[in-house]
N, C-alpha and C positions, 0 to 999 in steps of 0.2 A: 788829282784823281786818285780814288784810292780803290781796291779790291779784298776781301775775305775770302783768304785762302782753303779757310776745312770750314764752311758753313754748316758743317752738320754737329760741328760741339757746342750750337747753340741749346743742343735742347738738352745741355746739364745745366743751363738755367733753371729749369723746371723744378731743380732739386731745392731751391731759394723759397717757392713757395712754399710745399710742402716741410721745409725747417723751419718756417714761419709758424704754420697750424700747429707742427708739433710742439716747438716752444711757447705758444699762446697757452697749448693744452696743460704742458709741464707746469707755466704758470698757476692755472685755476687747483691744479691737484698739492701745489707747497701750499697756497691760501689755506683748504680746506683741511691739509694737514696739521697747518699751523694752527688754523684756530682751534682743532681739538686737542691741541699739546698747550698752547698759551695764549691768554690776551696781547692784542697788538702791543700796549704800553709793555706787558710783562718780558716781549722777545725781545721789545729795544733796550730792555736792560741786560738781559741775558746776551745781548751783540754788541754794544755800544758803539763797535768799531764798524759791521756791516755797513758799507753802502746800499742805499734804493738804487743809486742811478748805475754804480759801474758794471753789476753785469747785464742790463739794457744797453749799455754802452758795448760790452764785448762781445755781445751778441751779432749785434750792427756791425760791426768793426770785422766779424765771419763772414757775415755773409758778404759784404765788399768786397773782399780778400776770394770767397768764391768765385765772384762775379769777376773778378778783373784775372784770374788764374784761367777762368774760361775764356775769356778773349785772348788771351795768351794761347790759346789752342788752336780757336781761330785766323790767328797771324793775321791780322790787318798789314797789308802793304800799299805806298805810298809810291805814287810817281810824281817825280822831283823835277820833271822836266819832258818836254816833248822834242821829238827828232824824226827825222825824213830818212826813209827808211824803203830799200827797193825789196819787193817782195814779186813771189810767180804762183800765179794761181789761176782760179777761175770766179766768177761773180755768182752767188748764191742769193737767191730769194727766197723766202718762205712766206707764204700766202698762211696765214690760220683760221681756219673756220671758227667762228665767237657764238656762234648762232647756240639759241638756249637748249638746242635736238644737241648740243656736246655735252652738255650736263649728264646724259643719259648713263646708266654706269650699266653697262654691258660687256664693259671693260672696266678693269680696277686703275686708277680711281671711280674714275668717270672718263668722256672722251676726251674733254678737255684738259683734262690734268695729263691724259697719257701722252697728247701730243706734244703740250710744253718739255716733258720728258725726252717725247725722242727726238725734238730739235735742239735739248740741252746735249743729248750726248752725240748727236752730229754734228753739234759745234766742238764739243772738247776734239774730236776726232778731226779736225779740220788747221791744216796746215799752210799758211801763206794767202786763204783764199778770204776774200771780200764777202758779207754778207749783208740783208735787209730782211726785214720783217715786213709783212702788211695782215693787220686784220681784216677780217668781212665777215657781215653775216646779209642782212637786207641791202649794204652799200657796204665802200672798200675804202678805207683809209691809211695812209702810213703810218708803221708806227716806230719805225725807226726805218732810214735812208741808209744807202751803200755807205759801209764801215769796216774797218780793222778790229775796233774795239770788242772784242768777243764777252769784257767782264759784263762792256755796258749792253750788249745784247741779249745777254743773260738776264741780267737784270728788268731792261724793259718785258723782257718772256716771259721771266713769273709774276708781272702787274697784269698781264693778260685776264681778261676775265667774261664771263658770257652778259655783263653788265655795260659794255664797253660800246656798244653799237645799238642805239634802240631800238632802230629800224629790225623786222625779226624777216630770218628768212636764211639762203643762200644764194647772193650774190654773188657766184665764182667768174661770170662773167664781165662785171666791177674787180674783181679781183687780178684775175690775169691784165685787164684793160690798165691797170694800176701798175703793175709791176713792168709793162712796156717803157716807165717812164722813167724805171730806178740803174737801168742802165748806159753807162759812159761808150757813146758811138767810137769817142774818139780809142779811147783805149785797146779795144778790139778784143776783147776777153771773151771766153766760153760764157754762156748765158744761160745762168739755168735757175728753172724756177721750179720750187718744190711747194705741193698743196697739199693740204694735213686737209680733211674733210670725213664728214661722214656719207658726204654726197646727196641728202637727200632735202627734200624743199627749195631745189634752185630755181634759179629767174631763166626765161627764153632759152634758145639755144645754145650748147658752148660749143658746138664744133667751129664755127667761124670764126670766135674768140680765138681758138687754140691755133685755129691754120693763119690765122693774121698774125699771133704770137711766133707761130716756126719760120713766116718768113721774116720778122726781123730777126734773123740768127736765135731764138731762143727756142731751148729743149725742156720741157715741163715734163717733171715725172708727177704723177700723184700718189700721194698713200691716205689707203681707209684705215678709218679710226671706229671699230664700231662692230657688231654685227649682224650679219640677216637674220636673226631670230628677233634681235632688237630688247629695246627696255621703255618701261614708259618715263617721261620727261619730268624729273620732282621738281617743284615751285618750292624755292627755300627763304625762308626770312633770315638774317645774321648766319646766315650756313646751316642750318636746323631746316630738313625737310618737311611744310607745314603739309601739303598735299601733292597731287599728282594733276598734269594738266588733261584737261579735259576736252571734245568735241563740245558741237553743237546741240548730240543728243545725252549727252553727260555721262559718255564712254570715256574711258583712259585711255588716252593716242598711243599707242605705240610707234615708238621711232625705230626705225631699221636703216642699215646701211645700203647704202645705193653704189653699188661697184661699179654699174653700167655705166651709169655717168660719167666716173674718174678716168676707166679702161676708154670713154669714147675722147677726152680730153687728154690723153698720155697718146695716142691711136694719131690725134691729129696734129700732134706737136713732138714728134720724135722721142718719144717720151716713153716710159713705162707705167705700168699699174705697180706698187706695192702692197701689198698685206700690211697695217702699220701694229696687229698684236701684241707681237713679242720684240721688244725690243734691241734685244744682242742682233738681229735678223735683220732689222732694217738696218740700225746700225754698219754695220759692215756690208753692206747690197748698195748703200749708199757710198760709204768707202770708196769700195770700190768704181761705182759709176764715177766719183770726182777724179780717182786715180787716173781714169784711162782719156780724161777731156784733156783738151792742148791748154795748156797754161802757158799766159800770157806775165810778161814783168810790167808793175806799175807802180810808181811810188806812192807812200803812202805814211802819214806823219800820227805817231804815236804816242804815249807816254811810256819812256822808257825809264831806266834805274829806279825800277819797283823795291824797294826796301823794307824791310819786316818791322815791322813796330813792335810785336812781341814780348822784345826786352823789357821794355816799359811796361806793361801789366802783369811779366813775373815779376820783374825786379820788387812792384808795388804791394803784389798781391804775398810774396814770402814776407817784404815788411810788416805789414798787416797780421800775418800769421803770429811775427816776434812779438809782435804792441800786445796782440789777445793775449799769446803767453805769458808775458811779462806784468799785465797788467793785472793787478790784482783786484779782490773785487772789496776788500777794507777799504775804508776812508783815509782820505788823503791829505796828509796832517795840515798841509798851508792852505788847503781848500778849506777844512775846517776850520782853522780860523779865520779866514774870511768870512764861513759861514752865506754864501751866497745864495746857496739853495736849501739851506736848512738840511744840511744830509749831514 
């Protein structure tokens, strides 16, 4: 098992391509300057000793050297082993709304990008406590089961996507039905199930859902993701917004957020409404609801002695740096007689 510690110095990658066009570009501009100083036979005289290939070679040999100094930033760690492990918490579900009305961006990103957000950072905020995932939109499926592993829940949160359930719609009552099932009777843990939703195009009733969910010991809070003024729904190809979806009469739907609904399913399940806007706000509202649940001890088997890998991609990437310095870009006397590449 492994995890990436600072995923966010992935995007000095970026710099890799852009060195690329620039160096392509510096190429065409020596060409064109060469040809009007001398003929190609004329410069090979004038250099005898230039290599063609070493500095395409030192080129390559940079940008490596970038690429692997970024993952060194990154810190890849590695668990070396698994162990059983007593922890005291409570059991967390998170229900997410996939339905295509989350695409809506009435919030930045969209709604669905902002709730993988605020379940990213009520995981970071979460200490000793068990959690699950389920998506829904038309039906409810798991998408990851009661777990410790917080990297791998992570993980499966940002493959989330409004692509993931064809069926279209909100199902929140497949959803709560769904997550009656992600809970260990024997254990005897706080049960609480959190729904990220915009609330709006659900199936039949959820109050009965919700009060059949409170009396098996579970507390559903919901949080809206969205708002009552609303946005209309983009239809995207490859992530590029091609149009806007449409009615029957070839009006743009607007989506809005449905509070009634959440407030009537948090109402029947001991539960709260959330505002899910601003992030720092649920954040810590949630905090706090986990702080003051009774936490239960249960064991629970991990990988632990996570080790940095790190080493390895500086150690690699200052090598690299020495080779480019050192390597010069003349010909290289035993290459040239060999003579293998005619350089």
């Amino acid at each position: 098992m492994y995890i990436l510690e600072e995923e966010k110095y992935f995007w000095l990658l970026l710099i890799i391509p852009f060195l690329v066009v620039l160096y392509a570009l510096l190429l065409l501009w020596k060409k064109r300057r060469q040809k009007q100083f001398a003929t190609p036979g004329m410069l090979q005289k004038l250099s005898p000793e230039k290599s063609r290939f070493k500095p395409g070679l030192k080129f390559i040999i940079l940008l490596v050297a970038l690429a692997s100094l970024t993952m060194a930033l990154v810190n890849p760690k590695i668990g070396t082993k698994m162990e059983t492990v007593t922890r005291e918490g409570v059991d967390v579900v998170f229900a997410i709304d996939v339905s295509k009305s989350m695409e809506a961006e009435d919030i930045a990103p969209n709604r669905m990008e902002k709730s993988k957000q605020l379940v990213t950072q009520i995981i970071n905020n979460l200490v000793g406590d068990r959690i699950g995932i389920i998506a829904y939109a038309g039906s409810a499926f798991p998408q990851l089961p009661i777990t410790t592993d917080y990297a791998a829940a992570k993980m499966f949160l940002q493959a989330m996507n409004t692509d993931m359930v064809s069926s279209q719609g909100t199902a929140i009552n497949d959803a709560i039905d769904l997550a009656t099932t992600y809970y260990n009777d024997a254990d005897q843990t706080s049960k609480i199930l959190f729904i990220l939703s915009d609330g709006e195009d659900h199936f039949g009733e959820v109050g009965p859902a919700a009060k059949k969910a409170a009396e098996l010991g579970i507390r559903i809070f919901t949080i809206g993701v969205g708002t009552s003024k609303g946005a209309p729904i983009p239809l995207k190809k490859n992530g590029i917004i091609q149009s806007y979806k449409k009615d029957q009469n070839g009006e743009t739907v607007i989506t809005r957020m449905n509070e009634e609904t959440l407030k009537e399913i948090a109402a029947n399940a001991n539960g709260k409404y959330i505002e899910g806007n601003i992030t720092s706000e649920v954040t810590a509202e949630v905090t706090e609801i986990l702080q003051n649940m009774d936490k239960t001890e249960f064991e629970a088997r991990q990988f632990a002695d996570y080790q940095s890998q790190y080493q390895w991609f500086l150690g690699f990437g200052i090598l690299l740096l020495l080779l480019d310095v050192f390597l010069l870009e003349r010909k290289t006397s035993w290459v040239k007689k060999l003579n293998l590449f005619n350089d």
